[in-house]
TIVOTI-138226 format. One record per residue (C-alpha): residue number from 1; chain; z, x, y. Coordinates in steps of 0.02 Angstrom, whole numbers, plus 50000, padded with zeros to 5 digits. Each point is the difference from the previous one (the first is absolute). Layout:
N
{NUM,A,{Z,X,Y}}
...
// end
This chain:
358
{1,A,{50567,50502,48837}}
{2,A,{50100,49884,49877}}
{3,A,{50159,50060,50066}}
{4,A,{49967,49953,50177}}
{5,A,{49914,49841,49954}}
{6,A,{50171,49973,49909}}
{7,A,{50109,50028,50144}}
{8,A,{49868,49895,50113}}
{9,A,{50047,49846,49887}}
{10,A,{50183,50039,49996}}
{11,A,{49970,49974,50201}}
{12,A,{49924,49843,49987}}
{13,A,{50129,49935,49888}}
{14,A,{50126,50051,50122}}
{15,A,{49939,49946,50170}}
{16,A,{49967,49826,49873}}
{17,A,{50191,49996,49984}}
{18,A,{50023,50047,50183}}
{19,A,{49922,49845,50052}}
{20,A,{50119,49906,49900}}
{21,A,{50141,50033,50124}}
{22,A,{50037,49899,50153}}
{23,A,{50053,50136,50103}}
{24,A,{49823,50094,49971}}
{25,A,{49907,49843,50062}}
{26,A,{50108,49968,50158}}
{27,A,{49952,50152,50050}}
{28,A,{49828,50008,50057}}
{29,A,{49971,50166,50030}}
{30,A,{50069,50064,49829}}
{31,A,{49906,49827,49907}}
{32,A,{49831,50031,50089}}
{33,A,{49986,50187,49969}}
{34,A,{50043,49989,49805}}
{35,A,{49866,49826,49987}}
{36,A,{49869,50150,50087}}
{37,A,{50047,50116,49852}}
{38,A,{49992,49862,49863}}
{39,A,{49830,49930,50071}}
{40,A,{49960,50214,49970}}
{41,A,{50039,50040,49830}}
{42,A,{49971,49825,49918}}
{43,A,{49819,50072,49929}}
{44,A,{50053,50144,49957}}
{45,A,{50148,49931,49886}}
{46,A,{49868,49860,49940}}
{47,A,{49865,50123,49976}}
{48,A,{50157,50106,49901}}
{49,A,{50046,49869,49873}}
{50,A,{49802,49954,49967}}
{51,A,{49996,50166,49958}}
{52,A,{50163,50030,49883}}
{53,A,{49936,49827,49921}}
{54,A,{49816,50087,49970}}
{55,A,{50122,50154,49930}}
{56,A,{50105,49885,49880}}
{57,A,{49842,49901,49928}}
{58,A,{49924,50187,49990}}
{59,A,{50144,50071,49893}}
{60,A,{50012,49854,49872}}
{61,A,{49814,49999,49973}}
{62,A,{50005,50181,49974}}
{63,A,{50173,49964,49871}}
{64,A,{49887,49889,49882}}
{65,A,{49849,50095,50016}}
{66,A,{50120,50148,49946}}
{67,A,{50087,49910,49876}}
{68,A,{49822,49921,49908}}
{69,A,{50009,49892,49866}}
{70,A,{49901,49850,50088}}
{71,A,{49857,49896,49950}}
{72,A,{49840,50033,50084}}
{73,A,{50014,49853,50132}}
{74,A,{50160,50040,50041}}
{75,A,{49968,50182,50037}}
{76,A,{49834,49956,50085}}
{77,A,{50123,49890,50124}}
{78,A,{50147,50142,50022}}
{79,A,{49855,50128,50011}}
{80,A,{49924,49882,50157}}
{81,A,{50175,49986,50084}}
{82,A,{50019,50193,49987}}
{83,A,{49865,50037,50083}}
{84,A,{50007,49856,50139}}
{85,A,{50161,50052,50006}}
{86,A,{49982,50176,50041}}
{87,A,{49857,49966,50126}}
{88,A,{50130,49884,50093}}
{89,A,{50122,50133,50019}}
{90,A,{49865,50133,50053}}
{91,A,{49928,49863,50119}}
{92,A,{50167,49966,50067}}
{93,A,{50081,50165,50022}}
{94,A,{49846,50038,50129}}
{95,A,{50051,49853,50099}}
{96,A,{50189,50045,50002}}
{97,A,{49951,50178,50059}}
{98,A,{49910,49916,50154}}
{99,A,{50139,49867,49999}}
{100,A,{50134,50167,50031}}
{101,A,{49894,50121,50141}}
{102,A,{50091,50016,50147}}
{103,A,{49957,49832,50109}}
{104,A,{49977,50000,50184}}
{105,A,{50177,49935,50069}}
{106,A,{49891,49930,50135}}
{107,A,{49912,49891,49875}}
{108,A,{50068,49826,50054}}
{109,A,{49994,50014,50177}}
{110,A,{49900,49900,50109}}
{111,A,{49886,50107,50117}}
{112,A,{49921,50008,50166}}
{113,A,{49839,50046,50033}}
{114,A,{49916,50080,50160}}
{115,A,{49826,50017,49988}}
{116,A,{49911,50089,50167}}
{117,A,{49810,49995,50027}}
{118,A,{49955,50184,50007}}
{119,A,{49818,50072,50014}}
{120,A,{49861,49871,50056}}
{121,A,{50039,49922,50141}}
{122,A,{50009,49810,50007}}
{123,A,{49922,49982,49825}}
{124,A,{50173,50098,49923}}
{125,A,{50082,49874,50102}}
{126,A,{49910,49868,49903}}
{127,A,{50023,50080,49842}}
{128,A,{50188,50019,50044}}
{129,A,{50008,49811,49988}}
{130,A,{49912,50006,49831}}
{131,A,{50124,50086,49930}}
{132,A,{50113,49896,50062}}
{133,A,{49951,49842,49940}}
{134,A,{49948,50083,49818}}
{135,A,{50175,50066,50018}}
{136,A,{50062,49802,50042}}
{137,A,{49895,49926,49888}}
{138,A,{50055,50117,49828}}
{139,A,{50188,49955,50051}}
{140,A,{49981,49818,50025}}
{141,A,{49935,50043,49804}}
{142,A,{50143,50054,49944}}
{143,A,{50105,49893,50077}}
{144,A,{50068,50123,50149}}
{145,A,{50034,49931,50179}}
{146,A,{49917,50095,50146}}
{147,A,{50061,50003,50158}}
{148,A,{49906,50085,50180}}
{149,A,{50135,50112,50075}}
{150,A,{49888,50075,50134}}
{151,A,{49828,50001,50036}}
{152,A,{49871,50079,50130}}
{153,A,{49833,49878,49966}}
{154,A,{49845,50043,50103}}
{155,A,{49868,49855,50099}}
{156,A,{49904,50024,49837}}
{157,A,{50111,49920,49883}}
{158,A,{50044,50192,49920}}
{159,A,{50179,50114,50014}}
{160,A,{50036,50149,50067}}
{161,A,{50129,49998,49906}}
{162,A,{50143,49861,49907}}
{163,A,{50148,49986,49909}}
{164,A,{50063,49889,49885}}
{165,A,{50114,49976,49851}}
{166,A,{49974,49951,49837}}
{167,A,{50155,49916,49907}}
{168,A,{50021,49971,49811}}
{169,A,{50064,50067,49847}}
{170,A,{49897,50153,49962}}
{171,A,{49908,50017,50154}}
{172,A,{50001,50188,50020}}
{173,A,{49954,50035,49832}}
{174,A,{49837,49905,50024}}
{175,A,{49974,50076,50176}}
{176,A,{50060,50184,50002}}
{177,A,{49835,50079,49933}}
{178,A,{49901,49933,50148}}
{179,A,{50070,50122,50127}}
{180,A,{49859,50123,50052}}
{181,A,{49827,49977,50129}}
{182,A,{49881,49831,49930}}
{183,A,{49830,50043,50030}}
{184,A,{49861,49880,50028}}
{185,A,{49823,50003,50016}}
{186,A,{49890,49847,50039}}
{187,A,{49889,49922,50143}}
{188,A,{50130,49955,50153}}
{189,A,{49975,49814,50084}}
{190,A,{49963,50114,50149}}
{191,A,{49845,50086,49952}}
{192,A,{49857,49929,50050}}
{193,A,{49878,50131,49892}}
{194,A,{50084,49971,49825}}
{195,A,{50082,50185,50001}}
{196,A,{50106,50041,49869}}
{197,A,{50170,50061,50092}}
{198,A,{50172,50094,49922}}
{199,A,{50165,49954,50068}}
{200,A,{50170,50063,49962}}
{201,A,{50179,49895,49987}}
{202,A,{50154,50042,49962}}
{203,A,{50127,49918,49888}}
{204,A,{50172,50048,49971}}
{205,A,{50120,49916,49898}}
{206,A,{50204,50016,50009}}
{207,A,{50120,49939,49908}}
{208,A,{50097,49899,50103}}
{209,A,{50171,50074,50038}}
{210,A,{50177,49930,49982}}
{211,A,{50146,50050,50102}}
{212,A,{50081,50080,49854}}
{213,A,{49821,50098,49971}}
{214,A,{49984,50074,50189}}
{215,A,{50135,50000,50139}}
{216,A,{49937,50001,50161}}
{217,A,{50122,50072,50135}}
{218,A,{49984,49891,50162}}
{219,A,{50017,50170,50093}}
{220,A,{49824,50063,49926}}
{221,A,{49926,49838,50049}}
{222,A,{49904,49966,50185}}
{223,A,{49950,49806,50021}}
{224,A,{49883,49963,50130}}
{225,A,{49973,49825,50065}}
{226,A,{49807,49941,50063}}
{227,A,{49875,49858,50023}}
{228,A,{49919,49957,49837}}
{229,A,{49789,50004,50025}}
{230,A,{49866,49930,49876}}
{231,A,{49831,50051,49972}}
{232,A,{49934,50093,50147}}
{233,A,{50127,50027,50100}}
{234,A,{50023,49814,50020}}
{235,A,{50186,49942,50032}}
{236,A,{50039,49849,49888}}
{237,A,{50201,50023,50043}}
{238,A,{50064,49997,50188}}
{239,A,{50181,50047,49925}}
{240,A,{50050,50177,49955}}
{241,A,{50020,49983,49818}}
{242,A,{49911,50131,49909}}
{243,A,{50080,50125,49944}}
{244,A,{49988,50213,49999}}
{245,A,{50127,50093,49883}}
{246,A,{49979,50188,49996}}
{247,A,{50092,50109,49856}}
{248,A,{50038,50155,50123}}
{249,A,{50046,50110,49860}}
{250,A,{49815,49975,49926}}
{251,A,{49900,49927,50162}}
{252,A,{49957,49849,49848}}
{253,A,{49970,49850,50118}}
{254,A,{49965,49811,49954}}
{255,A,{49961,49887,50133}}
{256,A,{50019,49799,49952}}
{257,A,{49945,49859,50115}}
{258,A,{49921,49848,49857}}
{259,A,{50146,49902,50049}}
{260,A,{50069,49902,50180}}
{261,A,{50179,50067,49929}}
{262,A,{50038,50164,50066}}
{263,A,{50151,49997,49856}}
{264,A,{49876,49959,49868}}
{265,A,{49879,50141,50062}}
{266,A,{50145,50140,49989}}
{267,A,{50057,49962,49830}}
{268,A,{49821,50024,49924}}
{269,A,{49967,50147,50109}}
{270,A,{50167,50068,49921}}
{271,A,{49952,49937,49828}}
{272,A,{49830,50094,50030}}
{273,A,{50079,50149,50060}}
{274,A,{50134,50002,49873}}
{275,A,{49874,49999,49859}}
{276,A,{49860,50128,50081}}
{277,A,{50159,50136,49998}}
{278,A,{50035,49934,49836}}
{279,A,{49848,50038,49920}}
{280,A,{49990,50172,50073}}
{281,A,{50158,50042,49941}}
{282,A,{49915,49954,49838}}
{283,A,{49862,50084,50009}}
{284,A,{50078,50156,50044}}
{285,A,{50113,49971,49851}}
{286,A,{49870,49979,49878}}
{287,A,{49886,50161,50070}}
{288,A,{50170,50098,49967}}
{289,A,{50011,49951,49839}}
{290,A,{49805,49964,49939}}
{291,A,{49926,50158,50115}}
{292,A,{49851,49879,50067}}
{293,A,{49919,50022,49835}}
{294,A,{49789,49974,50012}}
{295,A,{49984,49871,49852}}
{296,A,{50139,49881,50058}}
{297,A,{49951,49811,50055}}
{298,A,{50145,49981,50052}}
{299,A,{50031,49902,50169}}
{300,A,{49933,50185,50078}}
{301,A,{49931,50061,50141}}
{302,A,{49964,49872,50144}}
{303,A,{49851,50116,50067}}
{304,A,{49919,50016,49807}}
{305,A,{49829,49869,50013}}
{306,A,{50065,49888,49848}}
{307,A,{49842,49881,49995}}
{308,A,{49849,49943,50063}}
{309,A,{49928,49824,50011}}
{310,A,{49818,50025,49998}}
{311,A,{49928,49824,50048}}
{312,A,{49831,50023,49983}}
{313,A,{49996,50040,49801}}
{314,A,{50144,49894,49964}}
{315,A,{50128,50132,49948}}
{316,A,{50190,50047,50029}}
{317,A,{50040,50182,49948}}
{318,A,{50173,50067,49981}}
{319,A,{49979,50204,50013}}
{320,A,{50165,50035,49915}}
{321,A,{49970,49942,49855}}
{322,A,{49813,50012,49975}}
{323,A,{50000,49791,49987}}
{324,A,{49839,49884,50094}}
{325,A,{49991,49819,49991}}
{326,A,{49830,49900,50017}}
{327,A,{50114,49850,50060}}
{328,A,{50041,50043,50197}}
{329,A,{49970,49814,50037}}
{330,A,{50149,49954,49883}}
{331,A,{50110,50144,50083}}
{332,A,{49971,49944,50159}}
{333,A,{50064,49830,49943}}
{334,A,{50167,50088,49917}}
{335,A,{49923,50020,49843}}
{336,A,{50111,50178,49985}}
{337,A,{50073,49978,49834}}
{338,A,{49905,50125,49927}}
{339,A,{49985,50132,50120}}
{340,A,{50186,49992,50015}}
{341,A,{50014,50004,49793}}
{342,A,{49902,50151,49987}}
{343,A,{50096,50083,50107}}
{344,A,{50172,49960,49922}}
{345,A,{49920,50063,49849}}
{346,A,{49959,50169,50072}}
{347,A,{50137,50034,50076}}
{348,A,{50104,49948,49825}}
{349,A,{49900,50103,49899}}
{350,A,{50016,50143,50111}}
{351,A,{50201,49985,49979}}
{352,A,{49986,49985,49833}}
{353,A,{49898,50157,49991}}
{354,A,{50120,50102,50100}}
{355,A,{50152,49916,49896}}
{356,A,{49934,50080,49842}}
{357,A,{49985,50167,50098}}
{358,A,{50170,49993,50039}}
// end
């Protein structure tokens, strides 16, 4: 490991002297792409010269120890730095073997998220739009920017089903685990006899998609032009603007019509699009090479039941991971933090137990 760490640093050093000439930093492309690889391996190189300083302090410790002849104090203080010493670089080497697994080039992307109420009726229509704003809520946290690109809302206030992206720095590494079916249980606003009901949704999150990440061929695409409607069938645009793009290839279709601009509604239907075919180009990458293992968290299986939200005792349950919160309240309000930490911790520690199988 100290021989890659070694040629990590010798990296850094040399994108660092990259940066130093003009030509590299008119040229965007080339300046931007070696700024995403220095933002990458800065902790590791960091984390690398904490530890080689840990190492040095460890080996002249050990020299005087060795070579004895000390008073009592003095050994008593070179004994202390030995041992704090060699803790550091035991401490340390753990976090530079997490620092060096394999990370998820998919990491920094922003994301969009479709969530879709599934069993239950109105209520998972309702619950659709509590996921929604817990999902809204936990970004304006963080410091993301959310944006609606399509939405089908119901007379009740609830969605069959809406889209939206999340921007920021990090955003799909916060957001990738909560692809699956979000179960809830609780008392709907609708039931008159205080009945306990269990509805489904559906969340699935994609890392949004660059040109250079998925080309779509114009010949493979079908756009469709038609009157936006809102809730209930009820027009609320007497233009043709919304929008109907079909991937004929896959039959994938996104249909836009949140905004008057029929331009505006094609390029997020294509941005949509473009990152759903994404993402299962992914995903059938990562069964070929993971073989759709049982114990993964990974970002898995959109039909898997991931959680439940029981209401009435207060609780949030992740099944993957064997994790329930007394704190649904919080959640609700965005409170995800740990949720979200507990899964980046499973899913580390599982790498880290097949790296040392390897």
């Amino acid at each position: 490991m100290t021989e890659k760490l070694s040629k990590v640093e010798e990296r850094l050093e040399a994108i660092n002297e990259q940066l130093q000439d003009p030509n590299v930093v008119s040229d965007m492309g080339t300046y931007t792409a070696l700024m995403k690889e220095l933002k990458q391996i800065t902790p590791v190189v960091e984390k690398y010269r904490e530890y080689k300083k840990a190492s040095e302090t460890f080996e002249e410790a050990k020299s005087l120890l060795d070579a004895g002849g000390m008073d009592a104090d003095f050994k008593e203080m070179v004994q202390l730095e030995f041992e704090e010493s060699k803790e550091d670089m035991a401490r340390i080497y753990e976090e530079l073997k997490i620092l060096l697994l394999p990370r998820d080039p998919n990491d920094d992307k922003n994301v969009i998220v479709e969530i879709r109420a599934g069993a239950g009726g109105e209520e998972a229509a309702l619950f659709a739009n509590s996921l929604f704003r817990m999902y809204s809520m936990y970004a304006e946290m963080k410091g993301y920017k959310t944006e609606i690109l399509n939405d089908n809302p119901t007379e009740l206030g609830g969605y069959k089903e809406v889209s939206f992206e999340i921007n920021g720095d990090g955003a799909y590494s916060r957001f990738k685990f909560e692809s699956g079916v979000h179960r809830v249980q609780r008392v709907p606003e609708t039931e008159s006899q205080g009945r306990i009901q269990t509805s489904t949704v559906t969340v699935a999150v994609l890392p949004e998609a660059e040109d250079v990440d998925f080309e779509l061929d114009p010949a493979d695409i079908k756009i469709d032009v038609f009157r936006s409607s809102g809730a209930g069938g009820q027009k609320v645009n007497k233009t043709s603007s919304a929008i109907r793009v079909t991937h004929i290839p896959t039959g994938v279709v996104v249909e836009c019509q949140d905004e008057r601009s029929q331009h505006k509604n094609k390029d997020r239907a294509l941005k949509i699009l473009r990152s759903r075919l994404y993402d299962e180009e992914l995903a059938k990458h990562n069964a070929e090479i993971a073989g759709e293992r049982k114990s993964q968290v990974g970002t898995g299986d959109r039909s898997e039941r991931i959680r439940t939200y029981n209401f009435p005792q207060g609780r949030v349950s992740d099944h993957r991971i064997n994790l329930t919160l007394y704190k649904i309240e919080a959640i609700m309000n965005g409170d995800l933090d740990e949720l979200i930490d507990a899964l980046i911790t499973a899913d580390t520690s599982r790498k880290l137990s097949e790296a040392s199988d390897i």
